[in-house]
Backbone bond lengths (Angstrom), bond angles and torsions (degrees), N, CA, C in turn:
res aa  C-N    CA-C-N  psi(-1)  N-CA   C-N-CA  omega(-1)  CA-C   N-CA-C  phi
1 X - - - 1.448 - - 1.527 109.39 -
2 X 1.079 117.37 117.09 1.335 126.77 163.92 1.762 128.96 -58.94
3 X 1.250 103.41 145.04 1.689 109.24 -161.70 1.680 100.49 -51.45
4 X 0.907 117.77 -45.26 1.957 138.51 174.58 1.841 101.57 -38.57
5 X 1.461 78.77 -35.09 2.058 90.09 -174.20 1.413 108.76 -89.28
6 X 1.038 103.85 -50.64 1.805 104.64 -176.14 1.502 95.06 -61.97
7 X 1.464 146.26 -46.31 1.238 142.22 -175.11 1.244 111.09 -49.00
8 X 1.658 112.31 -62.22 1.148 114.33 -169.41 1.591 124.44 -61.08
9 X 1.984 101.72 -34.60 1.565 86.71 170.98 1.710 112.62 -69.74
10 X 1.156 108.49 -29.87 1.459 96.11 -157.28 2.177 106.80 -66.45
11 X 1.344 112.21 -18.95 1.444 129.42 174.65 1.714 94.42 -73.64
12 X 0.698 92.26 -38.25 2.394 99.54 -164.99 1.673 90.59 -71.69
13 X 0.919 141.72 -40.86 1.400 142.24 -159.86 1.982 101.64 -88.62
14 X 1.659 103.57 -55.03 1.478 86.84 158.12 0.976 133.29 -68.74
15 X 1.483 144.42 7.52 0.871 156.31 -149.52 1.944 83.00 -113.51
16 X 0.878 94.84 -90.40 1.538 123.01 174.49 2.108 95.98 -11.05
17 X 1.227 93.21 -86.52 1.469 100.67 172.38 1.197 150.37 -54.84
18 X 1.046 94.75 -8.13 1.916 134.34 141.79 1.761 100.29 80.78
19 X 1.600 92.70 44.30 1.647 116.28 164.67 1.658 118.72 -86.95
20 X 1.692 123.99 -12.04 0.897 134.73 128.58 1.423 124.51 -122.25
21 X 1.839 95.38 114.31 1.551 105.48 -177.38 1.492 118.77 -52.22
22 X 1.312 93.09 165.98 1.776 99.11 173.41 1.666 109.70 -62.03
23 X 0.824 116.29 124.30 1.633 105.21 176.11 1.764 105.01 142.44
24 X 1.630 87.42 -57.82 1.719 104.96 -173.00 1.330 111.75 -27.94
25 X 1.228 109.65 159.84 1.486 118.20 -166.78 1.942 89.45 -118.44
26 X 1.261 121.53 150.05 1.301 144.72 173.72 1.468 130.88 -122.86
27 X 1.399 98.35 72.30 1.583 104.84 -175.23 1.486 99.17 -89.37
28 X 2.030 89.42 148.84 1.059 104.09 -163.72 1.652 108.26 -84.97
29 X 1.432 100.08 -30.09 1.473 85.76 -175.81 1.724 120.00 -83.37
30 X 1.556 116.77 3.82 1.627 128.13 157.09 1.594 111.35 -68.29
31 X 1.157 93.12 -46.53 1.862 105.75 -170.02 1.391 96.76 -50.62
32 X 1.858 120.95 -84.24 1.170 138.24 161.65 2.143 122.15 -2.16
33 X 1.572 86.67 -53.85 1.856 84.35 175.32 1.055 88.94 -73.18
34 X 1.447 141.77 -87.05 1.296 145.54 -142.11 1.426 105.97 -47.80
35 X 1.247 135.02 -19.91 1.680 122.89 166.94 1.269 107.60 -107.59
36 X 1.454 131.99 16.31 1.050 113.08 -152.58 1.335 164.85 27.03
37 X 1.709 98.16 26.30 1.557 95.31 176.18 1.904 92.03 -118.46
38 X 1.621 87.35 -162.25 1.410 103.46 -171.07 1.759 111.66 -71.96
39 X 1.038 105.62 -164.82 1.758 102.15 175.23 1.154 116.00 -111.16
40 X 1.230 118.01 -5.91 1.841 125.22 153.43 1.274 102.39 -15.22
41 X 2.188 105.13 -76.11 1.349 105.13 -154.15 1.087 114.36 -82.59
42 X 1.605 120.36 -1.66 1.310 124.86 179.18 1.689 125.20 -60.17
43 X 1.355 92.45 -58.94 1.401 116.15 158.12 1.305 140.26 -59.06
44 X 1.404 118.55 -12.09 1.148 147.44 166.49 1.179 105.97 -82.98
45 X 1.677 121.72 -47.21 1.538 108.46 -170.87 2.075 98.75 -92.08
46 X 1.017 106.37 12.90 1.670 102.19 177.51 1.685 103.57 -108.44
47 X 1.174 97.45 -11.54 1.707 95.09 180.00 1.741 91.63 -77.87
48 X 1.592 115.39 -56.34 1.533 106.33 -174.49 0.948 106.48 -70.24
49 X 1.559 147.45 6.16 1.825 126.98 162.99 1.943 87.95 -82.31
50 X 1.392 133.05 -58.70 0.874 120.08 -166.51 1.719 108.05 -47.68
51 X 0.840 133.46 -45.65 1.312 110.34 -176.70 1.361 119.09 -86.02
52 X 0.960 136.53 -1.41 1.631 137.30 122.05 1.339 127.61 -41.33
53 X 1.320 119.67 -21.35 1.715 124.49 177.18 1.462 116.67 78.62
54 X 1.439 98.95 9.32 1.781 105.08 -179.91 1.367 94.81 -70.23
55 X 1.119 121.31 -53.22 1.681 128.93 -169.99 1.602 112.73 -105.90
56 X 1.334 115.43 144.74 1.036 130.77 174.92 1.597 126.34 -125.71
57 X 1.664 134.33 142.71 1.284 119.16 -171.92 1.749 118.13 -117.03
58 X 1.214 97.39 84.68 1.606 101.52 -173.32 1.741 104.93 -78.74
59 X 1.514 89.34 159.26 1.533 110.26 175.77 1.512 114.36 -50.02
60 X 1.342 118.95 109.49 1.161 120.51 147.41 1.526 102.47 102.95
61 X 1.225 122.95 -17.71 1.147 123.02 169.73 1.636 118.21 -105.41
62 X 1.363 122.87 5.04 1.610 123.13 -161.32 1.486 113.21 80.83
63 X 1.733 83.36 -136.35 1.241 102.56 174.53 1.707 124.47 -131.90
64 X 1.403 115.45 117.52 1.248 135.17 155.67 1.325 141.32 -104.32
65 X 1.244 104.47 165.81 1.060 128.75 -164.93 1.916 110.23 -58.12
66 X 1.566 109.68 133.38 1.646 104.54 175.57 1.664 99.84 -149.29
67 X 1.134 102.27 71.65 1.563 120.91 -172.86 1.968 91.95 -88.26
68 X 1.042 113.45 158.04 1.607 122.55 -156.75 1.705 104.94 -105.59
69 X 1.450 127.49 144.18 1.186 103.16 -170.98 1.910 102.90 -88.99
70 X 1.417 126.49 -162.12 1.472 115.78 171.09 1.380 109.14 -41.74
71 X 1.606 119.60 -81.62 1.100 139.07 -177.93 1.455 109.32 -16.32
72 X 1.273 118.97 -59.31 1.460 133.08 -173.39 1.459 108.15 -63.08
73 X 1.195 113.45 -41.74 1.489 121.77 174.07 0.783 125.79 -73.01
74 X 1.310 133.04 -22.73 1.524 144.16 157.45 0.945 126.56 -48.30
75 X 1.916 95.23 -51.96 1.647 107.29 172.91 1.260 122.73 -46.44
76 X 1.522 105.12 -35.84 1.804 113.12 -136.52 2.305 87.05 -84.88
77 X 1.617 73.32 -32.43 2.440 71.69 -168.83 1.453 75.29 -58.60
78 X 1.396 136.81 -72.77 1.799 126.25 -135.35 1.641 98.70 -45.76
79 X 1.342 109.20 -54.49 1.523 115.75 167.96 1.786 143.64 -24.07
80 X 1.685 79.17 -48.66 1.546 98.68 169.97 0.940 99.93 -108.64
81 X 1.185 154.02 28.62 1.610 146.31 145.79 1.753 110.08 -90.00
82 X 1.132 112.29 -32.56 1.321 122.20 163.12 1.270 138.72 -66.43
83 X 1.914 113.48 -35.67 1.363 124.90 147.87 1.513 110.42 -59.10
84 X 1.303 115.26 -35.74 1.758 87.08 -160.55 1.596 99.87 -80.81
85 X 1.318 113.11 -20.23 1.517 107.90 -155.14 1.839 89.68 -80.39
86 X 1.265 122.20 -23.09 1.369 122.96 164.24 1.650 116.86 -61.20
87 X 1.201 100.58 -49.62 1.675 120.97 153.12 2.235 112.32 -22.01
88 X 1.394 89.81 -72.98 1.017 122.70 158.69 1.649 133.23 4.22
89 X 1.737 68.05 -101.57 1.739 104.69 166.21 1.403 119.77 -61.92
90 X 1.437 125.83 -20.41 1.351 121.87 -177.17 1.356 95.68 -100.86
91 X 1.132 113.47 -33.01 2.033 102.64 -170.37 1.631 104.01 -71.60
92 X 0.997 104.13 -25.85 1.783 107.35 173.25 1.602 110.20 -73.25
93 X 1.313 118.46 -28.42 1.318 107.62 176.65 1.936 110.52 -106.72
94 X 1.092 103.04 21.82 2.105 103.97 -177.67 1.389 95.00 -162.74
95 X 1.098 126.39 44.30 1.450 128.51 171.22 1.849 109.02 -101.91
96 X 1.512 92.99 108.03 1.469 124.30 -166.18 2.199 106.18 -94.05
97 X 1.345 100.12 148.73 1.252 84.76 -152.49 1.747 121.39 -78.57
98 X 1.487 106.65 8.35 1.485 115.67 151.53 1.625 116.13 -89.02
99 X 1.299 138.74 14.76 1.175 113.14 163.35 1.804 83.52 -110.72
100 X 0.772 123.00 -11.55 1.883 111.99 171.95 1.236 118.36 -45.57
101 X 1.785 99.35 -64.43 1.345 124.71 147.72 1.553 122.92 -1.49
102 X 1.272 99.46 -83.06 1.796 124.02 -172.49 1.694 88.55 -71.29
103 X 1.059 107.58 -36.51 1.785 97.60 -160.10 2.063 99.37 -62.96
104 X 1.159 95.55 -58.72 1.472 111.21 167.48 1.707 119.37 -36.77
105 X 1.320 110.13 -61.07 1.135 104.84 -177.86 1.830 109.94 -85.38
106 X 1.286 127.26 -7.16 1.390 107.39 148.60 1.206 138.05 -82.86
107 X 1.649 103.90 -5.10 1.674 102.35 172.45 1.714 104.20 -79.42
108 X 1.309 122.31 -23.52 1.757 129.69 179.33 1.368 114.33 -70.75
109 X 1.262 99.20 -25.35 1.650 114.88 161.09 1.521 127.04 -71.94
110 X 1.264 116.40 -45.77 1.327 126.15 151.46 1.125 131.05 -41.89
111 X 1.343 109.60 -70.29 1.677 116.43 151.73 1.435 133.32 -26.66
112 X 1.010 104.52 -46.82 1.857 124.57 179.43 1.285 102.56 -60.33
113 X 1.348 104.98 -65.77 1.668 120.73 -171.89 1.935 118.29 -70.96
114 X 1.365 97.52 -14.24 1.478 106.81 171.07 1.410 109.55 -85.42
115 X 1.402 112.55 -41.80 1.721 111.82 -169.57 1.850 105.23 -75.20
116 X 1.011 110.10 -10.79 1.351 138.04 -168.68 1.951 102.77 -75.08
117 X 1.514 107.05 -45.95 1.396 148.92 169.12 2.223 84.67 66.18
118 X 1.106 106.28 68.32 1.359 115.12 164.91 1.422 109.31 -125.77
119 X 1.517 104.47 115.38 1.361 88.59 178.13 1.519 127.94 -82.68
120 X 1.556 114.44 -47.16 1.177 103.62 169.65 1.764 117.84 -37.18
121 X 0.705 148.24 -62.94 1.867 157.65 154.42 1.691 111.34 -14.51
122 X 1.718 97.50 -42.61 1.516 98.74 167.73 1.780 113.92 -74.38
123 X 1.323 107.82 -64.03 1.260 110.83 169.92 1.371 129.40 -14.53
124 X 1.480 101.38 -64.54 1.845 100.79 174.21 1.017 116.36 -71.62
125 X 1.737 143.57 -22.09 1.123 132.17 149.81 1.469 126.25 -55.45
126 X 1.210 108.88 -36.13 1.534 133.43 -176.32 2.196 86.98 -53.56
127 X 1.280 109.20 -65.84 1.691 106.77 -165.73 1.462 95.75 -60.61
128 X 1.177 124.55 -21.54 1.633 120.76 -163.67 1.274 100.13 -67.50
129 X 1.459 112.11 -46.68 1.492 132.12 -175.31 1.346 107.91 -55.50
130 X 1.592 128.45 -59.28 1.341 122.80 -149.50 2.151 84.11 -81.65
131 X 1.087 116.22 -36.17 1.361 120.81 -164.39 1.487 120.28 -62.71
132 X 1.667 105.95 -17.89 1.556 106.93 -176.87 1.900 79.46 -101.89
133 X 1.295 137.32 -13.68 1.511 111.04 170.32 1.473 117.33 -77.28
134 X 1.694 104.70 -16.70 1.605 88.39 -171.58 1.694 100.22 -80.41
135 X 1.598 130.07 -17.14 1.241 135.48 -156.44 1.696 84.83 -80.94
136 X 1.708 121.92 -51.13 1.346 118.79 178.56 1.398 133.42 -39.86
137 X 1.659 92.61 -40.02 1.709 98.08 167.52 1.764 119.78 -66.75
138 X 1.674 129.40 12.85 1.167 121.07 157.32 1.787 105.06 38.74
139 X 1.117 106.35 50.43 1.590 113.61 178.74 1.935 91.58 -158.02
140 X 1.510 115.01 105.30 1.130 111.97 -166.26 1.924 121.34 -83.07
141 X 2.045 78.63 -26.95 1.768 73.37 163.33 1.090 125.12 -72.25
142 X 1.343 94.48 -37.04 2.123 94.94 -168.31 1.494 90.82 -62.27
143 X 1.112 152.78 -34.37 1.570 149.47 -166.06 1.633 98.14 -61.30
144 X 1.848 100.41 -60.11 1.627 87.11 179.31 1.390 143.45 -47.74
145 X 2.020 100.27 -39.82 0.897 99.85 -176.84 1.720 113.15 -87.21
146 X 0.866 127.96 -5.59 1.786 140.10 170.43 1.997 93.21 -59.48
147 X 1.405 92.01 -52.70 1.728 77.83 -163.42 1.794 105.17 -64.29
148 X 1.533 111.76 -56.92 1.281 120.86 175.76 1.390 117.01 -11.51
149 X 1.449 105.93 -68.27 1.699 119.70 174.23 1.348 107.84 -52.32
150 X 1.570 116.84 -63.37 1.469 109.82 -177.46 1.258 116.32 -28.18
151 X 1.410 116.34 -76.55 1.244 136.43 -169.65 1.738 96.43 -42.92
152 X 1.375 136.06 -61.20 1.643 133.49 -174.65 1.533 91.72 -46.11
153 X 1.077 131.78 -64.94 1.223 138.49 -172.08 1.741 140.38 -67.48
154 X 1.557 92.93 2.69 1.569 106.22 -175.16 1.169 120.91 -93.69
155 X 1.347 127.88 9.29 1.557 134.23 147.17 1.645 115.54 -80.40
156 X 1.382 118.87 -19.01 1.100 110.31 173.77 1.433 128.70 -104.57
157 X 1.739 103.24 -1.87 1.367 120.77 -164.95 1.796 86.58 -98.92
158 X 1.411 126.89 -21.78 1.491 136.03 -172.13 1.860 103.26 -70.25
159 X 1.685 101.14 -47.44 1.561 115.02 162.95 0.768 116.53 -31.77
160 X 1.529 117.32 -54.80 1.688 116.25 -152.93 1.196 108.07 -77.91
161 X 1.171 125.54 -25.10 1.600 127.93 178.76 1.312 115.85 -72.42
162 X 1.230 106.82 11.49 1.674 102.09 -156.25 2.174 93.72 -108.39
163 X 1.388 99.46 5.39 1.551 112.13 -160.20 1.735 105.73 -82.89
164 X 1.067 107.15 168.45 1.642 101.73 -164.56 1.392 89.48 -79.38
165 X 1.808 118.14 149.48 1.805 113.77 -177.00 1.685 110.37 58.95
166 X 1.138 140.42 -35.49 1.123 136.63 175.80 1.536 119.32 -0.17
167 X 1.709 112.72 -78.77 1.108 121.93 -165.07 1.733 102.13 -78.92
168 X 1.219 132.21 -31.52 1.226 112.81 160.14 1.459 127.70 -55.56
169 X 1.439 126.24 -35.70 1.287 130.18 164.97 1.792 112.96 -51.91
170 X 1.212 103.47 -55.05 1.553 96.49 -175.21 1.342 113.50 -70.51
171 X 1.521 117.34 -35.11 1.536 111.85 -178.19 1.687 105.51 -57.32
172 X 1.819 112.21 -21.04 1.577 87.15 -176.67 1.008 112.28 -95.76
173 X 1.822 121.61 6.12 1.386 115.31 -179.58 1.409 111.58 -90.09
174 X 1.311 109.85 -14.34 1.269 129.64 -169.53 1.840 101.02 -73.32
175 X 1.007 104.34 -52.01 1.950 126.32 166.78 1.415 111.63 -51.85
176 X 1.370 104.78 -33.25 2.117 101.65 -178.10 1.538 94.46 -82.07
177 X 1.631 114.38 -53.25 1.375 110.10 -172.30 1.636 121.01 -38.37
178 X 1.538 106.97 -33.17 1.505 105.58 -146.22 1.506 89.03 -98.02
179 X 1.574 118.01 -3.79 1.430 118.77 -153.58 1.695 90.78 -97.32
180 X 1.692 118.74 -31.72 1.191 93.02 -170.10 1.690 91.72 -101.18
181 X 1.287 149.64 -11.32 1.275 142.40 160.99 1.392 86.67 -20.98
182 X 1.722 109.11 -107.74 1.250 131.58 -170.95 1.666 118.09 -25.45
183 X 1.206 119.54 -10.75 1.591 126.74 147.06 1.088 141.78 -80.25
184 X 1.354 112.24 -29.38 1.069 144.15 137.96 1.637 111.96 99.55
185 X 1.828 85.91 44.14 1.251 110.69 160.71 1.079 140.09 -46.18
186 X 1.476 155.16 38.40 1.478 134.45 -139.20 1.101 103.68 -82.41
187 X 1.244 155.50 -23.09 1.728 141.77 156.12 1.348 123.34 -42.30
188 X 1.472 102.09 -46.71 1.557 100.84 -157.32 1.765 97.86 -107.65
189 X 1.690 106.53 4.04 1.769 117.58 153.76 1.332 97.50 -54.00
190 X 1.938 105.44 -77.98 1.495 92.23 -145.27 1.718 112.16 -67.72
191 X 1.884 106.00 -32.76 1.297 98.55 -170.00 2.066 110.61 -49.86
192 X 1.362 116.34 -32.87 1.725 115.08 -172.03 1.741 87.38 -77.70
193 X 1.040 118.84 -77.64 1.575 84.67 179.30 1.483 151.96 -39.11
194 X 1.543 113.17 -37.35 1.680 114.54 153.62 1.312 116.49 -41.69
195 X 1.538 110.26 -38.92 1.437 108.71 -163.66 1.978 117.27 -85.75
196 X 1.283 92.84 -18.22 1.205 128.35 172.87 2.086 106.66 -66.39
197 X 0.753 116.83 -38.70 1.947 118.55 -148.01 1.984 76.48 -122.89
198 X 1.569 114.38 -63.69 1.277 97.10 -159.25 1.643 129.36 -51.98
199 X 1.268 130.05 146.99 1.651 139.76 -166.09 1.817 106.88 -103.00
200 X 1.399 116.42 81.64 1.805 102.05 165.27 1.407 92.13 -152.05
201 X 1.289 77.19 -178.00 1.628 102.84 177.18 1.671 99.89 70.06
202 X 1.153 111.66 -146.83 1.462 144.26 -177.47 2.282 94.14 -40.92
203 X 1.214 85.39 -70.24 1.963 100.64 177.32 1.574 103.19 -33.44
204 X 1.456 95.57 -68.41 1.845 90.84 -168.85 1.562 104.62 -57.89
205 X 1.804 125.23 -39.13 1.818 106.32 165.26 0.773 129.48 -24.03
206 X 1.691 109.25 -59.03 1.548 113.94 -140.26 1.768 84.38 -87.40
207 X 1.710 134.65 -41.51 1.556 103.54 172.76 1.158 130.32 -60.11
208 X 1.475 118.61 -26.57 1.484 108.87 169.75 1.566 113.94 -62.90
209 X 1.124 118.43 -32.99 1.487 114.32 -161.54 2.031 83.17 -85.05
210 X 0.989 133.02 -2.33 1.346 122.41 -177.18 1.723 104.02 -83.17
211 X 1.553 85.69 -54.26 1.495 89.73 166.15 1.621 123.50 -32.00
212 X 1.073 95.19 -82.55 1.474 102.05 172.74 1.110 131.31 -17.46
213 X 1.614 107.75 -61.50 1.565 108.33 167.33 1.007 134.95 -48.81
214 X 1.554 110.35 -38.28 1.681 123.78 -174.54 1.569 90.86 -66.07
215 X 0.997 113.84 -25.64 1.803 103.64 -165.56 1.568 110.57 -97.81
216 X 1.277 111.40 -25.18 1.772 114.89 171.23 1.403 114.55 -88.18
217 X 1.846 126.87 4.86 0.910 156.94 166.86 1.845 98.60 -68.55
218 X 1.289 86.78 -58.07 1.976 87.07 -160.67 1.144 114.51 -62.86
């Protein structure tokens, strides 16, 4: 991981924990002392929150902070639970025998990195995973906009793994998904994937209450 990377998660997590509010402003040359390096990597790791949508660069002020409140976040999983399960539904019905391929060998990847019980390690397999289903669905917008969201949402989707059992739960949802793809289920694709990505009940608690910690932590 590159210094640009370690910055950016460690900024994405305050961000996340709402240790810098939505609004905050992110100067580079504050950022820069406070870690002590140059503003290379500073700027480097604010270009990758901007394209995540954590950060935004308005007139006259740079760039700040546009972290989402609950409500908004709520919205955004129902949202992306709905792309992927569209995701889903099409890769189950146009699933060609190189994304089988890829589909296969990112669930072995998952696996690896779950028995492993690292999450960061799961995580990036984890995007590898949802990313060769949105390519499966052979529908290039819905792909864009599946990743788009991801990406707004991948500091908080990194959280969730962080939950007690977590990554064993998803690795087996991850196993139903791929089980009825490859059947060529498209109902019971998108419905295990909605159910898979979407945030309520009990799930959306335990991230808020994750939140929290990270922030009664600081």
């Amino acid at each position: 991981m590159s210094q640009a990377q370690r910055l950016r998660q460690v900024i994405e997590e305050e961000i996340v924990a709402g240790r810098l509010a939505a609004g905050s402003r992110l100067d580079e040359v504050q950022l820069a002392e406070r870690f002590g390096v140059s503003r290379t990597p500073i700027r480097e790791a604010l270009l990758q929150l901007a394209a995540t949508g954590l950060v935004e660069t308005k007139p006259r002020r740079g760039t700040v902070v546009s972290a989402p409140s609950a409500d908004l976040l709520l919205a955004m999983f129902e949202t992306m639970a709905e792309l992927e399960a569209a995701c889903g539904r099409f890769a189950a019905r146009r699933l060609v025998p190189a994304d089988e391929a890829a589909l296969r060998t990112a669930l072995a990847a998952c696996a690896a990195a779950a028995a492993s019980g690292d999450t960061e390690a799961y995580y990036a397999e984890n995007y590898t995973f949802h990313t060769v289903i949105y390519r499966a669905s052979r529908n290039a917008f819905l792909s864009e906009q599946a990743h788009t969201l991801h990406r707004r949402l991948a500091p908080y989707r990194r959280l969730q793994l962080r939950a007690r059992h977590r990554l064993g739960q998803s690795l087996a949802e991850h196993e139903a998904v791929v089980a009825a793809i490859l059947s060529g289920d498209a109902a019971t694709a998108a419905e295990r994937l909605r159910g898979h990505v979407v945030v309520q009940g009990d799930r959306f608690t335990d991230l808020m209450m994750s939140l929290r910690a990270i922030g009664d932590a600081a």
